[in-house]
N, C-alpha and C positions, 0 to 999 in steps of 0.2 A: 700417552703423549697426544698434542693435538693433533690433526691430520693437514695434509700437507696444505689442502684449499681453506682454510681455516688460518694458517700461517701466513699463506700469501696475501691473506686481505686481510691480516692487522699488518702488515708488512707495507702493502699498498697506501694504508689509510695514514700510514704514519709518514712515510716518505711524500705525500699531498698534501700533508701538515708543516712537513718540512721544509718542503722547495718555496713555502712561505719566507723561512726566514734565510738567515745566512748562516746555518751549519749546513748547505746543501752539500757538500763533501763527503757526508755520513753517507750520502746516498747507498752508496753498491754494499756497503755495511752491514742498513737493517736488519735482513732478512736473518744472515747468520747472528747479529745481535738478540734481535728476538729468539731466536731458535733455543740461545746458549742462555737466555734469561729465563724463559720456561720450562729449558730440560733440567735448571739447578731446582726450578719449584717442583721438582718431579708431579707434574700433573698429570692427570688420565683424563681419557674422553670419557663421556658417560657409560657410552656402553660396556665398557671395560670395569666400569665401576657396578654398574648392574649386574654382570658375569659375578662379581668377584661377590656380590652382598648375598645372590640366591645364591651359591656357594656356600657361603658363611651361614645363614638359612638350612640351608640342606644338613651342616655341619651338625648344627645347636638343634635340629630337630633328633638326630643319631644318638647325639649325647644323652639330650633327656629321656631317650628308648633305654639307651644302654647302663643309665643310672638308676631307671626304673625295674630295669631286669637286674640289677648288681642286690639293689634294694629287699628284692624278692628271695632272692639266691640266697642273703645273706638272714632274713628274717626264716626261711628255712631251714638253715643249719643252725639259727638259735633250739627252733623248737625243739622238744624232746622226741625221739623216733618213741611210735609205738608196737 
């Protein structure tokens, strides 16, 4: 999710946009409108998205150890013992 200074100044920028025209009512509104608009796009900050890819990185490098060693394992018990 965004963080909270991030929220307050699209929150800002919109109700300065507003008190232009005559929905200025919405005013006290905003803040939880946006909050309730961005928590349905389930969005993340970057950094949380960074966490989660070398994660994912870390993951897929495991796999291809652990298919390469499956690989080996398995071409050995083809072979005939001598």
């Amino acid at each position: 999710m965004l963080n909270a200074s991030k929220l307050d100044e699209i929150s800002s920028k919109i109700k300065d946009m507003v008190h232009k025209t005559p929905i200025t009512y919405l005013d006290k509104n905003f803040h939880a409108l946006i909050q309730g608009v961005l928590t349905k796009m389930e969005l993340v900050s970057r950094e949380e998205f960074e966490v989660q890819a070398e994660a994912l990185r870390h993951t897929r490098e495991k796999l291809v150890n652990l298919e390469a060693q499956l690989a080996k394992l398995e071409s050995l018990q083809k072979t005939p013992s001598q």
